[in-house]
C-alpha positions in Angstrom: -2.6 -14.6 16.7 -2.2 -12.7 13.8 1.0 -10.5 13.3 0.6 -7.7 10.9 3.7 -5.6 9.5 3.4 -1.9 8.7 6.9 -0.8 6.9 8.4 2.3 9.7 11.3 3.6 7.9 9.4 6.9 6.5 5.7 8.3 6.1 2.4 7.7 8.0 3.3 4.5 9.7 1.3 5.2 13.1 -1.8 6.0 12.0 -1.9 2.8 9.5 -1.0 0.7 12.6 -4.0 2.4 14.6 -6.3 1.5 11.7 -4.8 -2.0 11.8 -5.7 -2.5 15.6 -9.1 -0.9 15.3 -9.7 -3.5 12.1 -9.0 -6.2 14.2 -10.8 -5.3 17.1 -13.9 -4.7 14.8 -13.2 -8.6 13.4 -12.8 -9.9 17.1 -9.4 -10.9 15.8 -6.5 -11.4 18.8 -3.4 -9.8 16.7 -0.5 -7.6 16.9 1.0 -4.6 14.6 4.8 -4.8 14.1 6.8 -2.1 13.2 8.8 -3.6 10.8 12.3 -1.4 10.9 14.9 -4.5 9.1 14.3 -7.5 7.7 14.4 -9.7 11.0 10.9 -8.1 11.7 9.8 -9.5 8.5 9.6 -12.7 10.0 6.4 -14.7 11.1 4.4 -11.5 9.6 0.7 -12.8 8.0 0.5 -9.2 6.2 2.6 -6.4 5.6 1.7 -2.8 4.4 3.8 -0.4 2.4 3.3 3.4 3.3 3.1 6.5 1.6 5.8 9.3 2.4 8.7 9.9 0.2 9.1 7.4 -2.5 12.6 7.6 -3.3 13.3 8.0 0.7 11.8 4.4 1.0 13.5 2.9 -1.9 16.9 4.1 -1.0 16.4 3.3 2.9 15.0 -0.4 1.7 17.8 -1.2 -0.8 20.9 0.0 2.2 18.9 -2.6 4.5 18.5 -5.4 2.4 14.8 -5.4 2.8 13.9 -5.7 -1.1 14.4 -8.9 -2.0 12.8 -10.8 1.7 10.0 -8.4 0.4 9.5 -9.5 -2.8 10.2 -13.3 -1.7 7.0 -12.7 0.7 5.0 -11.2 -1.8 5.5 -14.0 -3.9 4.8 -16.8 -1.4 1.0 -15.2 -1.2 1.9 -13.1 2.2 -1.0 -10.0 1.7 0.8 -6.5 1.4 -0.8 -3.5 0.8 0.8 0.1 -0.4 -0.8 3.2 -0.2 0.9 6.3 -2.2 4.8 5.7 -2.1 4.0 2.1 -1.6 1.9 1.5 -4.6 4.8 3.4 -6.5 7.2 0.8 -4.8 5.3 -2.1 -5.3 4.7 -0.9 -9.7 6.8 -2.8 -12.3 7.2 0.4 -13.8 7.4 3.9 -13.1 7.5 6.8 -15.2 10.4 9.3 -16.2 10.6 10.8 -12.8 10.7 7.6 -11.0 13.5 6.6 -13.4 15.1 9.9 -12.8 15.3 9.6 -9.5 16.6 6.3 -10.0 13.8 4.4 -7.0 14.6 0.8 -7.5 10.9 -0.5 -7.9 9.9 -3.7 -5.9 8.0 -4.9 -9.2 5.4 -6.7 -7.7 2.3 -5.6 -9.7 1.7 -5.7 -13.8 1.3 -2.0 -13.7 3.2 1.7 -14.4 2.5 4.5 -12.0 2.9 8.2 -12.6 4.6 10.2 -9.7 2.4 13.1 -8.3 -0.5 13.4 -10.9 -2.8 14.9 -7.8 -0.9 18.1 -7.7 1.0 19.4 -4.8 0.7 19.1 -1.1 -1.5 22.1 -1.1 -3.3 20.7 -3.7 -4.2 17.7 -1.5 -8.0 16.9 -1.2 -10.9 14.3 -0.3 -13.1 12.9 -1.9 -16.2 9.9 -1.8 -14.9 6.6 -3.9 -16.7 3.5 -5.0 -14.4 0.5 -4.1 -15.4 -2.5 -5.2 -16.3 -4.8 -2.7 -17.6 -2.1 -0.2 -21.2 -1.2 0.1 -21.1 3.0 0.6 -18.4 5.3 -0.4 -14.8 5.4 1.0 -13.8 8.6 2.1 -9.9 8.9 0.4 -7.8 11.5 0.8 -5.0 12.2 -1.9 -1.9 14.1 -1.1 0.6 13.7 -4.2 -0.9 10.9 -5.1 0.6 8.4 -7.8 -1.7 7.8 -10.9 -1.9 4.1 -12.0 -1.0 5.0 -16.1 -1.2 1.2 -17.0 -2.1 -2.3 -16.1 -1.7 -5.6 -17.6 -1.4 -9.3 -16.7 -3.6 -10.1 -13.3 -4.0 -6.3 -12.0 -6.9 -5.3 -12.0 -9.2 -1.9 -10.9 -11.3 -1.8 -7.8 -11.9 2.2 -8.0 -11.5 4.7 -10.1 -11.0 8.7 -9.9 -12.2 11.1 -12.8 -11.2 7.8 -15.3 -7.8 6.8 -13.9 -7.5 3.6 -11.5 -6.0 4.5 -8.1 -6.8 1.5 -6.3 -5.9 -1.9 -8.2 -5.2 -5.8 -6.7 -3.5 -8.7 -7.8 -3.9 -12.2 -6.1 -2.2 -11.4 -2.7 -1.4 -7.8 -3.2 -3.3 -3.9 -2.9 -2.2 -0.9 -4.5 -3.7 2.7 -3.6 -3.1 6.0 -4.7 -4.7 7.5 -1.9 -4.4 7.2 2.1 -6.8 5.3 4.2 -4.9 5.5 7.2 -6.0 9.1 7.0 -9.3 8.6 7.5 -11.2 7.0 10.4 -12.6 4.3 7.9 -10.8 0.9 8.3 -13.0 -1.3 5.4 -9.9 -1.0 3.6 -7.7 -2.2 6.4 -10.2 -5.1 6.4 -9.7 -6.4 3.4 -6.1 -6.8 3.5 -6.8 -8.6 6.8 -9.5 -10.4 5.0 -6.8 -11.6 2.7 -4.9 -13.4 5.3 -6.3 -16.9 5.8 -8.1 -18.0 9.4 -5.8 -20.6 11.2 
């Protein structure tokens, strides 16, 4: 049965972990959605995903656990993780002057550098239709403060773009997204993480 991990310290946990049910049930997957609150729920997990909220919230909550480094250790043993907002900020090698400001200890799993808040302001949050790679029709993503993804290098590369800046990027095992799909009532994107966990 497959056991998928949605980080629950801060941020839009819940509705991530209904997308992730409603994904498997549309794959006919058996499976369960753990609410991963230390590292002991880390354990056994087949995916994990990072969510948006408060970026330097996250960071601070995951250093005072001891959660960063089983992260990083899963991330590189090929366990699929996904971040969406303040995770893809998390999961950056490099952030910009406000994330070194703030002084967010990055997980540095990807070969890029994010910009904090390049979308504006929460009233400034909007939806729009993006081409994914991979998926057939549009995705419907909604930004809220989203994180810009400035650079990329090494093995990260773009799946979509937004007005010529990448906000949604993978590398091997890994998915990075400026925007929220758990917000939506689209779970493609769900998919494909699940897709990334190999069929026992």
């Amino acid at each position: 049965m497959l056991r998928a991990g949605v980080l629950t310290l801060q941020g839009a946990a819940p509705e991530h972990a209904l997308l992730l049910h409603a994904a498997m049930r549309e794959r006919g997957q058996a499976g369960e959605v753990v609410a991963v609150r230390g590292p002991g729920d880390l354990a056994g997990l087949d995916c994990l995903v990072l969510p948006g909220g408060e970026s330097t919230t996250i960071g601070k909550l995951l250093k005072r656990l001891d959660m960063v480094e089983p992260i990083r250790e899963m991330a590189a043993a090929g366990t699929p993780m996904m971040g969406t907002c303040a995770g893809c900020i998390l999961m950056a090698k490099e952030g910009d002057d406000e994330v070194r400001r703030t002084g967010i200890e990055l997980l540095g799993l990807m070969d890029m550098k994010v910009s904090r808040n390049r979308f504006g302001r929460q009233r400034e949050s909007f939806e729009c239709q993006l081409e994914v790679e991979g998926l057939e029709e549009g995705f419907p993503a909604v930004f809220i403060r989203g994180p810009v993804i400035e650079e990329r290098w090494g093995r990260c590369r773009p799946l979509a773009h937004f007005k010529g800046q990448a906000v949604m990027v993978s590398q091997n095992n890994l998915l990075a997204l400026s925007f929220h799909p758990e917000l939506s009532v689209d779970t493609r994107i769900h998919r494909m993480l699940l897709d990334m966990v190999p069929r026992t």
